[in-house]
N, C-alpha and C positions, 0 to 999 in steps of 0.2 A: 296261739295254739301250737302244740310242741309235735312233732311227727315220731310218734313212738313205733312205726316199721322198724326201726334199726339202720341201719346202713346199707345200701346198694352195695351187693358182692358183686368184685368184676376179676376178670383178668389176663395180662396180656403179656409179648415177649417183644423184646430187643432184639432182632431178627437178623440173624447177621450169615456171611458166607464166605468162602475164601475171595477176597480180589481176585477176577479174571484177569488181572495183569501178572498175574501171580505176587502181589507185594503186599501185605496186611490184609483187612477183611473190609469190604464192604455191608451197609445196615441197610435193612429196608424201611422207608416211610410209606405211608399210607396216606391218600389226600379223602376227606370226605366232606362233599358237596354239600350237605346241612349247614357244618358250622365252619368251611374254605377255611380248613387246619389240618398240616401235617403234623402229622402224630404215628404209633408207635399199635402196630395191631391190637385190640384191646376189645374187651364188650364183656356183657353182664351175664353172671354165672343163674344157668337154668338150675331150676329147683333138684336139691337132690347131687346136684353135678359137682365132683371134687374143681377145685384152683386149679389142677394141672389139667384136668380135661379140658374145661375152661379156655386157657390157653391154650392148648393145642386146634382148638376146635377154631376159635377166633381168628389164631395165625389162619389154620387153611381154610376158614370163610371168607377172609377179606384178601387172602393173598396169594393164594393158589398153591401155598407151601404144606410141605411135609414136613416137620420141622422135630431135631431133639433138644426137649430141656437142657440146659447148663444150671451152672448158679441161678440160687434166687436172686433176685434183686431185692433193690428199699419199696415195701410197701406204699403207695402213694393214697394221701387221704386229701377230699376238699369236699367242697359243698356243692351240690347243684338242687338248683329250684327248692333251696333251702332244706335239703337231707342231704346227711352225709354221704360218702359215696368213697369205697377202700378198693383201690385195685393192686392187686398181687401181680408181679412180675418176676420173669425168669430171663437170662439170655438164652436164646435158644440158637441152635445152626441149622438151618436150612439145609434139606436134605435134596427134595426134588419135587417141580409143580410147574404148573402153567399160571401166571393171573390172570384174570375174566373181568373186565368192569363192571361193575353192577353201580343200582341206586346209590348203595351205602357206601361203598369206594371205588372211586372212581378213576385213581392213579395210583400208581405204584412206582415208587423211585431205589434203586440199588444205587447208593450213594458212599464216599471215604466218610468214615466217622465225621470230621473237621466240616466236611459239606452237609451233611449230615443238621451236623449241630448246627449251623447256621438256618438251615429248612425249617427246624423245627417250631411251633409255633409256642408251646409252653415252656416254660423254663425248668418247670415239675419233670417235661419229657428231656429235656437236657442233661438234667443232673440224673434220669435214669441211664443215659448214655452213657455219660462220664462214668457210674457204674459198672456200665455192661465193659465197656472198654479196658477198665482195670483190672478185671477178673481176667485176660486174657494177658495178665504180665505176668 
């Protein structure tokens, strides 16, 4: 039997900030306690709700940021519980906020891209790095 909903709309950003060392930028990961994976703030667009709200909305639910769009990023597409599932990204800069831990995310890490990449638990969120990262040459 074939799941004719369409695909789960999500969308999320590559959340980055000046280094407090003053030297390149630091990205923020998000840890969430369900599936113990750092990943890249992200979540499913409410009915009606444009991609960029979406994203803005997600950043400061799960991270306590304010954050501005930059470049889009590559759409990321794969399958869960067997329907597809497309999430939109953007780099975004982080603007000003506090993070609060909650159920759904429970850490928050301001890491160098390189540590970053290493954190990360999907490869998908990787090569969104490697993305965000380029856009800033």
């Amino acid at each position: 039997m074939t799941d004719d909903r369409g695909p789960i709309l999500a969308a999320g950003c590559v959340l980055w900030r000046p280094a407090l060392s003053g030297h390149g930028i630091e990205v923020a990961l998000v840890h969430r306690p369900k599936w113990n994976d750092w990943s890249h703030p992200k979540g499913k667009r409410k009915r009606g709700e444009t991609a960029e709200a979406c994203a803005l909305r997600e950043v400061l639910e799960e991270t306590g940021q304010h954050c501005e769009l930059g470049p889009r990023l590559p759409t990321v597409r794969y399958t869960v519980a067997g329907r597809p599932k497309e999430v939109v990204y953007w780099a975004a800069r982080a603007l000003d906020g506090d993070f609060t831990p909650t159920r759904e995310i429970d850490a928050l890490l301001w890491l160098s891209p390189a540590a970053a990449r290493s954190r990360l638990t999907q490869p998908r969120d990787r090569e969104l790095l490697d993305a965000a990262v380029a856009t800033r040459h």
